[in-house]
C-alpha positions in Angstrom: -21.4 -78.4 -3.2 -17.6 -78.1 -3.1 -16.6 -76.5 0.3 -15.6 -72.4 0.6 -12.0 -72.3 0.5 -10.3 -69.5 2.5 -8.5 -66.6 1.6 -4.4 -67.5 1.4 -1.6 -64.6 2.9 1.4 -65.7 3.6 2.9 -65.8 7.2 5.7 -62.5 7.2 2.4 -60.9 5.6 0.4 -62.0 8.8 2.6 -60.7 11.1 2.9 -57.0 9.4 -0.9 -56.9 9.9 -1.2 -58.1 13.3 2.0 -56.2 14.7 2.6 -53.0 12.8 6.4 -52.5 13.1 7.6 -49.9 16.0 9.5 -47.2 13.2 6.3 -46.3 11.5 4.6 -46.3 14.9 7.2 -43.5 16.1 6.9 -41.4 12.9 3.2 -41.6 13.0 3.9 -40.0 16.1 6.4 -37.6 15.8 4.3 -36.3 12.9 1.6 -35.9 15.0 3.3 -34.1 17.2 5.5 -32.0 15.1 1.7 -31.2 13.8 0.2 -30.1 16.8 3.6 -27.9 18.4 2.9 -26.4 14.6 -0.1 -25.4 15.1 0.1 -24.3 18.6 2.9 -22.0 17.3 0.9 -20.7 14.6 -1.9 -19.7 16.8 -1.1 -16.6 18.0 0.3 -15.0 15.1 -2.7 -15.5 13.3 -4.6 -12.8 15.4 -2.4 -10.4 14.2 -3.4 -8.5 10.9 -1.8 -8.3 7.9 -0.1 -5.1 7.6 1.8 -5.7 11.1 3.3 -9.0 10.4 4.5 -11.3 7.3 1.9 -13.9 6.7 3.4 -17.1 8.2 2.4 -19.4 5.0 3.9 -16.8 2.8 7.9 -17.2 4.7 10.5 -19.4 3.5 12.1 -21.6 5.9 15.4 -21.0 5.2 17.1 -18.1 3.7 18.3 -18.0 -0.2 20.3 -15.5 -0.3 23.3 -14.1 1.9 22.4 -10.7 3.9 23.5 -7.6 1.9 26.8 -6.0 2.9 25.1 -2.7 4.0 22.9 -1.0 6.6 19.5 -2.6 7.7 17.1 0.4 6.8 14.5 0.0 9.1 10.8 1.9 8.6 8.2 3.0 11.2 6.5 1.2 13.2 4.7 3.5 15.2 1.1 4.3 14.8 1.3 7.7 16.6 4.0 9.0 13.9 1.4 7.6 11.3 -2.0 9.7 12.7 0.6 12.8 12.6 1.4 12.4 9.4 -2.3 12.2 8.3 -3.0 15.1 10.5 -1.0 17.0 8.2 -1.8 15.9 4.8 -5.6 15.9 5.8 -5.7 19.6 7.3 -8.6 21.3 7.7 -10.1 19.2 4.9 -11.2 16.3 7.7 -13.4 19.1 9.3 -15.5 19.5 6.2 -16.0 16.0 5.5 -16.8 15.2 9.5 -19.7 17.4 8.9 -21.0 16.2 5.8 -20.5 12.4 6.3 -20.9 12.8 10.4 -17.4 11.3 11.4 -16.8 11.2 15.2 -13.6 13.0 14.4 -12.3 15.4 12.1 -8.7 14.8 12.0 -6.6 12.9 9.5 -6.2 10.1 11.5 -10.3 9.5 11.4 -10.1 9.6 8.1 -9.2 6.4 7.0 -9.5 2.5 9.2 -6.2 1.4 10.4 -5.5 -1.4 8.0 -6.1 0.9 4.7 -3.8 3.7 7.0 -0.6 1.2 6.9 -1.4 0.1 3.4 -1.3 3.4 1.5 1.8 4.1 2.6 3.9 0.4 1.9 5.4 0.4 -1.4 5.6 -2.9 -3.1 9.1 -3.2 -2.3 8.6 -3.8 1.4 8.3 -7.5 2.7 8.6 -8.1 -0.9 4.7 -7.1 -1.2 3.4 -10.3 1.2 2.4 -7.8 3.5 0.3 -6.1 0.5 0.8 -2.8 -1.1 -0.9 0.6 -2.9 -0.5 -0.1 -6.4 -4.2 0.2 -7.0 -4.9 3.0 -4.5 -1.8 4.7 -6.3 -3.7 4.3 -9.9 -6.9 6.1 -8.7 -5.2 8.6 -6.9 -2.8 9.5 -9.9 -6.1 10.0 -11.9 -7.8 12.1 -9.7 -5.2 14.6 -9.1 -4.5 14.7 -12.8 -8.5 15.6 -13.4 -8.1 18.3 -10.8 -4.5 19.4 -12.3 -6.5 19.4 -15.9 -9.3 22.0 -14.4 -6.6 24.2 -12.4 -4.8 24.7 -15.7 -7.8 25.5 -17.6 -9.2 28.2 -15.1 -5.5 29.4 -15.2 -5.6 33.0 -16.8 -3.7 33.3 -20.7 -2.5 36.3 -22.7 -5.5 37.6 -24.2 -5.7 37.4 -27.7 -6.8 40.1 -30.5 -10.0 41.4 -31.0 -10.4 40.0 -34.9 -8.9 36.5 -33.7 -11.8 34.3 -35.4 -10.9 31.2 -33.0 -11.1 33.2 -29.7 -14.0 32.3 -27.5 -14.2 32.5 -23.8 -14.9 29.0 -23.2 -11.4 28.1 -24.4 -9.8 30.9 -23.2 -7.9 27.7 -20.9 -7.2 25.7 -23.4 -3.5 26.9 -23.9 -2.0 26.2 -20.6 -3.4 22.5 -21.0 -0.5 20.8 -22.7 1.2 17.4 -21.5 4.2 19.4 -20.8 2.1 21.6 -18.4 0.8 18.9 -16.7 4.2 16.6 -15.9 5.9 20.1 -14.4 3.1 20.7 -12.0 3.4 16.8 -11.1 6.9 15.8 -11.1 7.9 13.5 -9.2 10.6 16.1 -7.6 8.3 18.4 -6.6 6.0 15.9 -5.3 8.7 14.4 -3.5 9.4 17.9 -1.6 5.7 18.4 -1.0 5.5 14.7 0.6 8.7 15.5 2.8 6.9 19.0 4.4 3.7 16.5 5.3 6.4 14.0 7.2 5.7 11.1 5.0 9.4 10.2 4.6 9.5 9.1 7.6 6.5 6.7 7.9 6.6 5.2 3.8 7.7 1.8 4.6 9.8 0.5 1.6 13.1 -1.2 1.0 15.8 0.8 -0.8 18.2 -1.1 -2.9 20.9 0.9 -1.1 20.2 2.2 2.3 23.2 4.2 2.4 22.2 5.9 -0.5 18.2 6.7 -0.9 18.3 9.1 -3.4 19.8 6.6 -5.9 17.4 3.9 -5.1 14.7 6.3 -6.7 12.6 7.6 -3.2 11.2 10.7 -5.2 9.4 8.5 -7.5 8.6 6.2 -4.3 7.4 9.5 -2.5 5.2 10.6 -5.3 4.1 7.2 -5.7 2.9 7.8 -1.7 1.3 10.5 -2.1 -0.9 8.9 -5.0 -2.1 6.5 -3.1 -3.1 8.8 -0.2 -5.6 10.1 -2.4 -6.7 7.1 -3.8 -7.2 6.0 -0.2 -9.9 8.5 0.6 -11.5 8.5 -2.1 -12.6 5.0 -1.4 -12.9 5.0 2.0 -15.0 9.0 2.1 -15.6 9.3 -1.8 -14.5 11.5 -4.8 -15.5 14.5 -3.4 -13.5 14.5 0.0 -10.4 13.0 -2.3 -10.7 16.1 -4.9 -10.7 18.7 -1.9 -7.4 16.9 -1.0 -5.8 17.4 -4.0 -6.9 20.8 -4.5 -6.2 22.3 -1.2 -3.2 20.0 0.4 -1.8 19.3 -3.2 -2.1 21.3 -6.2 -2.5 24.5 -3.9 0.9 24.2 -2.3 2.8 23.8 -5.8 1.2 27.1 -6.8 -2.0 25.7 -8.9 -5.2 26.9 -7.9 
């Protein structure tokens, strides 16, 4: 039989495999190290949680656009202002609901965990929504106080109506003061807005005005009652439907003059 022959590589060919050249040697380990300094940087700021910092795979490296030519507006920052502000917008109702559901405390601030607490009150403006905001809690809440304003308006006492009126009946003796019109005066977002400002929740809602010298026109009533929508929707998942409708009733409806 023929002999094996061997496999042919040329000499330059040799000489890559057997010495690998000295540039890729030093990126292989710059990357490497660049890698690791990375990650050692990333380490800490992964123990913090969501709603206090920008998640760090979520930030650009460099900046695309210049800085606007106004004001930084800057929000709170400060739990303690928060737990005030849900001390007043709770009330009395967190005493009820401690006793029923057999909370540790009956305060606003018990009411809620601290991550869902910092999300119902971002709007999707701030961070540019990486730090997530209350859209969805906003959705329930808006229909839940719209079913309570609905029953308020019905129990809501009309002009009585003749004694030979065939289409009287006591059971829609409501039905008049149940219009569409009714309903988006009770709930504007103006008086909404006022309500929100006597509960202090101005002053914690962390969004981002499109002018900061000039709130009002970047549209904070709607971004107020917005707030206050998702405050309801908040405890109505976190303490359930019942403990939600008492806030709506009592701290809500009840100070705009619908009971």
């Amino acid at each position: 039989m023929p002999p094996s022959r061997s496999a042919w590589i040329c000499a330059s060919c040799a000489r890559q495999t057997a010495f690998p050249s000295s540039a890729s040697t030093q990126a292989t380990r710059a990357f490497s190290a660049s890698a690791a300094a990375s990650q050692h940087q990333q380490t800490p700021s992964q123990d913090l949680p969501r709603w206090k910092q920008t998640p760090p795979a979520m930030k650009m490296p460099y900046r695309l656009r210049p800085m606007p030519k106004q004001p930084v507006f800057k929000v709170n920052e400060k739990p303690e202002a928060l737990d005030e502000m849900y001390d007043r917008f709770v009330g009395r109702v967190g005493e009820t609901a401690a006793k029923e559901q057999g909370l540790e405390g009956s305060r606003g601030r018990d009411m809620l965990p601290e991550e869902v607490k910092w999300l119902a009150i971002t709007h999707k403006s701030f961070d540019h929504g990486r730090r997530g905001f209350n859209d969805r809690l906003a959705f329930l809440g808006k229909r839940i106080l719209s079913l309570h304003t609905s029953l308020a308006l019905l129990r809501s006492p009309t002009p009585s109506s003749t004694p030979r009126d065939p289409t009287s009946h006591p059971a829609l003796s409501g039905l008049e003061a149940l219009s569409p019109f009714a309903k988006h005066t009770v709930l504007s977002p103006t008086r909404l807005a006022k309500l929100a400002q006597t509960y202090g929740i101005d002053k914690v809602m962390r969004w981002k005005p499109k002018k900061s010298q000039n709130l009002a026109g970047s549209g904070e009533e709607t971004v107020l009652a917005h707030t206050v929508y998702a405050l309801i929707g908040a405890l109505a998942m976190q303490r359930g439907g019942e403990v939600a409708g008492r806030v709506a009733r009592e701290r809500v409806l009840g100070p705009l003059g619908l009971r």
